[in-house]
C-alpha positions as CSV (number, residue, x, y, z in Angstrom):
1,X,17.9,224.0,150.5
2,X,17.4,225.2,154.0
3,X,15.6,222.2,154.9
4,X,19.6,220.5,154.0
5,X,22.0,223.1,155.1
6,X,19.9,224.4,157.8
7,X,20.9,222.9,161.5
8,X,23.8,221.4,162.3
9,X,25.4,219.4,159.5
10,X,28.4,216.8,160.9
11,X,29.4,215.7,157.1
12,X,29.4,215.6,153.9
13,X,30.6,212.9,151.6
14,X,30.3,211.3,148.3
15,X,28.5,208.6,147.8
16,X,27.6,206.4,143.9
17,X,24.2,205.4,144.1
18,X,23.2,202.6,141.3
19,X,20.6,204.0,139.0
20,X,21.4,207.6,139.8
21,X,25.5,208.0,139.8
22,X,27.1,210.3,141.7
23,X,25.6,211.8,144.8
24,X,26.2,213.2,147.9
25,X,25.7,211.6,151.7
26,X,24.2,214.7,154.0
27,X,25.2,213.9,157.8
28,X,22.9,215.9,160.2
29,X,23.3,216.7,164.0
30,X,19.9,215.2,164.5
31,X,20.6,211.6,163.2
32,X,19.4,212.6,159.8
33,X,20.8,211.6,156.6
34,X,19.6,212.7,153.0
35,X,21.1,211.8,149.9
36,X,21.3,214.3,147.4
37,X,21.7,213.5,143.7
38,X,24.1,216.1,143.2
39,X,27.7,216.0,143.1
40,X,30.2,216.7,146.1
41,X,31.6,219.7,143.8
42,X,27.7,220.8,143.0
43,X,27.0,220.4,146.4
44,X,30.0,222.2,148.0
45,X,28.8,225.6,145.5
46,X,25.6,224.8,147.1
47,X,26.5,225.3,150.8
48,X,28.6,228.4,149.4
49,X,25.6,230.4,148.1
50,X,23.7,229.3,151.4
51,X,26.2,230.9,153.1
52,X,26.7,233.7,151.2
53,X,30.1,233.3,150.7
54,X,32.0,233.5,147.5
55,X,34.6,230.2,147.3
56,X,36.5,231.5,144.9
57,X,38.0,233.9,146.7
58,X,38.3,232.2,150.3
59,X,40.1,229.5,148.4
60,X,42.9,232.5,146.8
61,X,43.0,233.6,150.2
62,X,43.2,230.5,152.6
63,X,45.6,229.3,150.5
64,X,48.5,231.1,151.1
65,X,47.4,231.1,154.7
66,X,47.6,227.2,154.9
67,X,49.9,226.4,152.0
68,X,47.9,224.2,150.4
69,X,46.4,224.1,146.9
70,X,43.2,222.0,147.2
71,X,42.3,221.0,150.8
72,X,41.7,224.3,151.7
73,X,38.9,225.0,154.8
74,X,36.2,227.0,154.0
75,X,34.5,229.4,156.8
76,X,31.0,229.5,156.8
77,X,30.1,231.0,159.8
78,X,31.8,232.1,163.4
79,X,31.5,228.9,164.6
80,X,31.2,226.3,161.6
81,X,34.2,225.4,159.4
82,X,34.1,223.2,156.4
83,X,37.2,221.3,156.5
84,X,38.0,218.9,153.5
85,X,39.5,215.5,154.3
């Protein structure tokens, strides 16, 4: 995984691939773009453990913060936020 989530990632969307279903559209800094043949929601737990960061409980606590129930930004470092559109 650190060859996906390591550098400078821009996005990260779903995308249906015939012949394999539903997968996820990497968007690197660098120009790169890998297609994963996970799910966004797979790959969204994926970037959590990377991070070391427990999503359950940023989402309980961003939420009352934003008031929102579901597009809640996730933290993953100092200087990179994942914010769902």
């Amino acid at each position: 995984m650190k060859d996906v989530f390591g550098g400078e990632i821009l996005a990260i969307l779903p995308k249906y691939v015939a012949d394999r279903g539903n997968c996820t559209l990497v968007v690197k800094g660098d120009g790169e773009n890998l297609i994963l043949n996970k799910s966004i929601k797979t790959t969204i737990g994926l970037l959590g453990k990377y991070y070391m960061i427990d999503l359950v409980e940023v989402r309980k606590r961003y939420r009352e913060i934003v008031f929102s129930k579901n597009l809640i930004p996730i933290p993953l470092s100092r200087k990179d936020i994942f914010v769902p559109l």
